[in-house]
N, C-alpha and C positions, 0 to 999 in steps of 0.2 A: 292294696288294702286286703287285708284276707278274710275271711267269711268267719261270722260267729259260729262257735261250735255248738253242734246241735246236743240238744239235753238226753241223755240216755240216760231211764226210770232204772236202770241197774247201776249206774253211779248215786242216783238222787237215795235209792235203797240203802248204799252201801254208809253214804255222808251220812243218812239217818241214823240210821246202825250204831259207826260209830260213835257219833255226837251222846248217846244215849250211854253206849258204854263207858265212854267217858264221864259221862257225869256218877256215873257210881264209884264211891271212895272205898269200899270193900269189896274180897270177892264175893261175899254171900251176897251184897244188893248186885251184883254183875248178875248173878248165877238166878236171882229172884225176877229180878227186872227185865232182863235182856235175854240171857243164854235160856231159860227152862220156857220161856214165853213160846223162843222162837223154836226149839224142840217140841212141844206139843204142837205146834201149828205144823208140822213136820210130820210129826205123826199123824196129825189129822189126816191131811189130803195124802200123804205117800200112801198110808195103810188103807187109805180109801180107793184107792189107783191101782194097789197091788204092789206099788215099787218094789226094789232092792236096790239100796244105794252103798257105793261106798266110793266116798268122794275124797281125794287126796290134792290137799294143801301144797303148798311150798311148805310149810311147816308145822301141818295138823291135817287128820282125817277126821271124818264124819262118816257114821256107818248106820241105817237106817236098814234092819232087818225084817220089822213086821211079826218078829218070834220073838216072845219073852224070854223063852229060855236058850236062845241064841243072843240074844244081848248081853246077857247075863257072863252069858260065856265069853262073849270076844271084851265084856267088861273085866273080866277075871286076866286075861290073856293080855292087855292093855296096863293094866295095875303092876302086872309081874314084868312086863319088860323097864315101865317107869322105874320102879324100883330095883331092878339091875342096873340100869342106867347109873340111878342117885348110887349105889355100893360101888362103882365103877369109878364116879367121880371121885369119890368121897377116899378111894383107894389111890387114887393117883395124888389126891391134894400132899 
């Protein structure tokens, strides 16, 4: 008989998470609901701590600066590789 697996609150976090994303049928309620929530609670406590984060996905980063005008920036620098990317594709299709 093997032993029940014990609950980890960073699973229980994550099923939350996504149950919620899921339920949004656009991205603007994704980005209303879920995603801008969970970026100000981000900012709250990082910029309150002093962080500097920059957290790399398997396939997405998250970059938490604490500078407006460093967000700003690596927002600009983010935009312009996306769309080299879509020119890239779009040039192979």
């Amino acid at each position: 008989m093997s032993k029940p697996k014990k609950r980890n609150s960073g699973d229980d976090l994550r099923r939350l998470i996504q149950e919620r994303m899921e339920s949004c049928q656009t991205a603007e309620a994704l980005n209303d609901r879920v995603i801008l929530p969970f970026v100000q609670a981000l900012e709250a406590v990082c910029g309150a701590r002093g962080y500097v984060l920059n957290i790399y996905g398997e396939q997405s980063n998250l970059v938490f600066t604490g500078d407006e005008d460093a967000s700003e920036e690596i927002y600009a620098l983010i935009e312009s590789f996306l769309d080299s990317q879509a020119e890239t594709a779009a040039d192979d299709a």
